[in-house]
C-alpha positions as a printed Julia matrix, in Angstrom:
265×3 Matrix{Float64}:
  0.0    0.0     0.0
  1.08   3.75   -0.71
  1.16   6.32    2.3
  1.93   9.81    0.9
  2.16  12.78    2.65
  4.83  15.53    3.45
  7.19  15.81    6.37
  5.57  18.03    8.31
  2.18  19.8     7.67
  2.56  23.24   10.32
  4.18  25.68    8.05
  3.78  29.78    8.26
  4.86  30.24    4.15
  1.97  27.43    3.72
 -0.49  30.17    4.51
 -2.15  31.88    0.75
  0.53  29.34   -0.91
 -0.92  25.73    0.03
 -3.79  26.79    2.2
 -6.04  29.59    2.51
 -5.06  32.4     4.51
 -7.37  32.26    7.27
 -7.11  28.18    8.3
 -6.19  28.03   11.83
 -2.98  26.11   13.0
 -5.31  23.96   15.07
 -7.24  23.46   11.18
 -4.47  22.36    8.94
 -4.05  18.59    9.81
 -7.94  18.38    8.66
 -7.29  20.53    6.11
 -4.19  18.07    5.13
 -6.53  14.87    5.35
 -9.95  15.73    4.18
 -8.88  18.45    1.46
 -5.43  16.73   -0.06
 -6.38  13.45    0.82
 -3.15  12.38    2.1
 -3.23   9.26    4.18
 -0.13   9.79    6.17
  2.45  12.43    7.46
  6.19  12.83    9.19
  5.99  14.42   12.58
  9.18  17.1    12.42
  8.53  18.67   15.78
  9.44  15.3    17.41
 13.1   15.81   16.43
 13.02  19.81   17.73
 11.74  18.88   20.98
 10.3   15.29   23.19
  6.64  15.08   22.86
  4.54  14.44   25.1
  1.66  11.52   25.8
 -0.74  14.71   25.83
  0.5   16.06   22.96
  0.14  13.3    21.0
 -2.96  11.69   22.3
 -4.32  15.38   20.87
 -3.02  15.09   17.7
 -4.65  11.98   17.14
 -7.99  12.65   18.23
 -7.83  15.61   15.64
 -7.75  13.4    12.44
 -9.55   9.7    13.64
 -9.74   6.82   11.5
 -7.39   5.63    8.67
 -3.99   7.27    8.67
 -0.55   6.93    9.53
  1.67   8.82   11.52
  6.05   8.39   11.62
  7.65  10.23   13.66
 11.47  11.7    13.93
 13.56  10.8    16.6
 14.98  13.15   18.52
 17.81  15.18   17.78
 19.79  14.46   20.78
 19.9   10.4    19.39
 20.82  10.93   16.05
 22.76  14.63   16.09
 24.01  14.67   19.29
 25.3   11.33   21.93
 27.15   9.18   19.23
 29.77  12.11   19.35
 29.53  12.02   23.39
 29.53   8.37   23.92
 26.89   8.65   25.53
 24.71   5.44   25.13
 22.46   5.35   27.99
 21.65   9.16   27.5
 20.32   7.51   23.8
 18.41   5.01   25.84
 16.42   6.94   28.18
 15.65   9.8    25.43
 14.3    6.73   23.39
 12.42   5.56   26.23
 10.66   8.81   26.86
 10.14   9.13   23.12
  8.45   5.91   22.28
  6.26   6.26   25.83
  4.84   9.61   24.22
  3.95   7.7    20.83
  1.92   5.3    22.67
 -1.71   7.06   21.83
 -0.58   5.98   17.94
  0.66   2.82   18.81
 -2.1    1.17   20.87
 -4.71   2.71   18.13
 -2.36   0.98   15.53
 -1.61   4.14   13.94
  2.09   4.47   14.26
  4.28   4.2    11.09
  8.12   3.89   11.16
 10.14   5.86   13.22
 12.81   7.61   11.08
 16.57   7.95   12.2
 17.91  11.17    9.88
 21.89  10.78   10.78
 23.9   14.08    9.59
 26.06  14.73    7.25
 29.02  14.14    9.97
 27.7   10.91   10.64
 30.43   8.87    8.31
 30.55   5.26    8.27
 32.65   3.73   10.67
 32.95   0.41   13.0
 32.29   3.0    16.0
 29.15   4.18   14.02
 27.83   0.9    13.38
 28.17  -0.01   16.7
 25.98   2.95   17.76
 23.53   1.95   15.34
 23.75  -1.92   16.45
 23.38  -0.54   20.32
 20.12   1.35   18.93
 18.44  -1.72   17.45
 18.86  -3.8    20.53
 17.13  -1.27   22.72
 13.7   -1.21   19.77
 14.05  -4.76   19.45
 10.71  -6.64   20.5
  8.71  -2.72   20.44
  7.08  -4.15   17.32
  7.42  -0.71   15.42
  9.33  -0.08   11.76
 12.32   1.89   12.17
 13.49   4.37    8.97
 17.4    4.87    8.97
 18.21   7.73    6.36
 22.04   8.84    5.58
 23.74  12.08    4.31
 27.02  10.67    4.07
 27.56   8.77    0.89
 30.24   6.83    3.07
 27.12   4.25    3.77
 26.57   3.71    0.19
 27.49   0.01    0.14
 24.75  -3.18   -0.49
 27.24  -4.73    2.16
 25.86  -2.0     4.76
 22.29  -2.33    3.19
 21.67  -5.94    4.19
 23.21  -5.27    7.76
 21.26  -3.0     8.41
 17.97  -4.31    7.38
 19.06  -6.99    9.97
 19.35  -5.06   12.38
 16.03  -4.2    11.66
 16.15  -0.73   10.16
 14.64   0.04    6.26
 17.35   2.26    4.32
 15.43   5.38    3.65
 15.65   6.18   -0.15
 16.97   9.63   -0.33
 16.62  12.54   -3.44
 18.93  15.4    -2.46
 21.03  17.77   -4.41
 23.68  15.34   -6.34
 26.57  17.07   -4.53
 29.87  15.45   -3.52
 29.68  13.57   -0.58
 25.56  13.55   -0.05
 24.32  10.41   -0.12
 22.43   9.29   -3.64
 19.57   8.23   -4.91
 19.34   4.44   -4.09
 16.05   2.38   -4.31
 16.03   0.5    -1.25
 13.55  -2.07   -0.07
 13.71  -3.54    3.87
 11.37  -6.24    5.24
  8.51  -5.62    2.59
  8.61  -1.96    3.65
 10.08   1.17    1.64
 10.44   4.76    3.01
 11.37   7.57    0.3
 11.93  10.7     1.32
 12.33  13.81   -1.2
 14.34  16.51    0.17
 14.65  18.75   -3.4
 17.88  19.54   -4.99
 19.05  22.89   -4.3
 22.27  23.15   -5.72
 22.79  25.91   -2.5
 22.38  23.3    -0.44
 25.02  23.41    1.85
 25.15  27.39    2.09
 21.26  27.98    2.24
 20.27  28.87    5.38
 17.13  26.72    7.21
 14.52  26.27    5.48
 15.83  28.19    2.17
 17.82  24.37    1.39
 14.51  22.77    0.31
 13.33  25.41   -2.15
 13.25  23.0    -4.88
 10.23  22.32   -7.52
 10.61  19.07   -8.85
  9.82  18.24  -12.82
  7.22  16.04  -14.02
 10.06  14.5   -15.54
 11.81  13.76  -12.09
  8.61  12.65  -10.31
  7.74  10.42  -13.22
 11.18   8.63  -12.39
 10.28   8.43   -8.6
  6.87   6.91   -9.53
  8.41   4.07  -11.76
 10.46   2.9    -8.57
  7.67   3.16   -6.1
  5.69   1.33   -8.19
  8.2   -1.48   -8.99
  7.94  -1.92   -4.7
  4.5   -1.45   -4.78
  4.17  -4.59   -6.89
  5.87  -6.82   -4.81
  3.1   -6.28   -2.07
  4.88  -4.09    0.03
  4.13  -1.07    2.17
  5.67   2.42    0.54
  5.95   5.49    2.63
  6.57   8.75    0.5
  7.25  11.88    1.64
  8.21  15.21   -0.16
 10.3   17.62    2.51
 10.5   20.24   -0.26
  8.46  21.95    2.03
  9.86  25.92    1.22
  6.39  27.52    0.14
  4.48  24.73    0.04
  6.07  22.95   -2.95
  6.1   19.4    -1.07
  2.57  19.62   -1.48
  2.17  20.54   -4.94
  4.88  17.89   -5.87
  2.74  15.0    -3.47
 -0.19  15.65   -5.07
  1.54  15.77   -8.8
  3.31  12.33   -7.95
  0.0   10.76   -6.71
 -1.4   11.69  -10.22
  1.82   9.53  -11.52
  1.28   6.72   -9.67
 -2.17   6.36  -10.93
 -4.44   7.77   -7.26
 -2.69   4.53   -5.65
């Protein structure tokens, strides 16, 4: 099945650009579901800042029913303690972060949780031992974990297949085709595939915050994007897409172009 959606759906240039100028913050997740149809989104505040049971026991009663929510883990996980050494800081952060998720979970509502490691985040026996101490502390949660790369250092089918037995899905990343950013690899894990589309600014690594994803993609680029999701679609797997282009609202113009591509799957 295809969940599409964007990561993240609270934006202030989304107002007159995406949606109309007077919705409401407290409007724009219904706005998101019942207006673009999308059947799924990427929490971004959860890497800013821990949520909260409350918190997200609120979002969910806001949009009931069928859809998906995946979540980011925090910053201080993947930014921040694997330059510290400091493993059992990881663990508690990741205990207090998948006890806030719980609402989704026990309505069987949670999607993967996605790992986004920076760009400084190079492949390395240390760093795969982080990532191996990280998977032993999710195991038996019964929850999909994401694992996205910047560094191209990870690009190896040798580092694929351990870590999809670890139990992580390589994210499948578009970002600017710079030296040393990580490519565009279709990736399948355990019958589950997690795209994410971040633009490709060619500025990206002098644009300042959210200036990096002011990208448009082509039809001619989505139409490439759609051919692979497809190809996993077909094999009876679960596909999560998301567009982070989100700089004026062009992840949502480019979501709802690419579900046009892939045929309203």
């Amino acid at each position: 099945m295809l969940f599409l959606g964007t990561s993240g759906y609270s934006f202030k240039d989304w107002l007159g650009t995406v949606y109309p100028p007077d919705v409401k913050p407290s409007q724009m997740l219904k706005y998101y579901k019942h207006v673009w149809r999308f059947n799924t989104v990427e929490l971004n505040f959860t890497y800013y800042r821990q949520p909260t049971y409350k918190t997200i026991a609120g979002i969910s009663r806001k949009i009931p029913g069928e859809f998906l929510f995946t979540a980011k883990a925090p910053s201080t996980v993947t930014h921040e303690y694997w330059k510290e050494g400091k493993k059992e800081a990881a663990k508690q952060d990741m205990v207090r972060f998948l006890s806030a998720l719980q609402p989704l979970k026990d309505e069987g509502r949670l999607g993967p949780i996605l790992f986004q490691f920076p760009y400084a985040f190079k492949a390395t026996k240390e760093r795969l031992r982080y990532l191996e101490f990280i998977a032993e502390k999710l195991s038996g949660e019964n929850i999909h974990y994401a694992l996205e790369f910047r560094n191209d250092s990870w690009d190896d089918p040798k580092i694929y297949d351990y870590v999809i037995e670890l139990g992580f899905t390589p994210v499948t990343v578009d970002e600017p085709q710079l030296p040393g950013l990580f490519p565009y690899r279709p990736i399948m894990g355990k019958n589950l595939a997690y795209f994410r589309f971040h633009g490709r600014n060619p500025k990206w690594f002098r644009a300042e915050g959210s200036a990096r994803y002011n990208y448009n993609y082509s039809d001619d680029e989505l139409r490439r994007f759609a051919l692979d999701v497809l190809e996993f679609l077909r094999t009876g797997a679960d596909v999560f897409v998301f567009f982070n282009n989100c700089y004026m609202g062009q992840a949502v113009q480019n979501a709802l172009r690419f579900r046009e591509l892939v045929g309203g799957a």
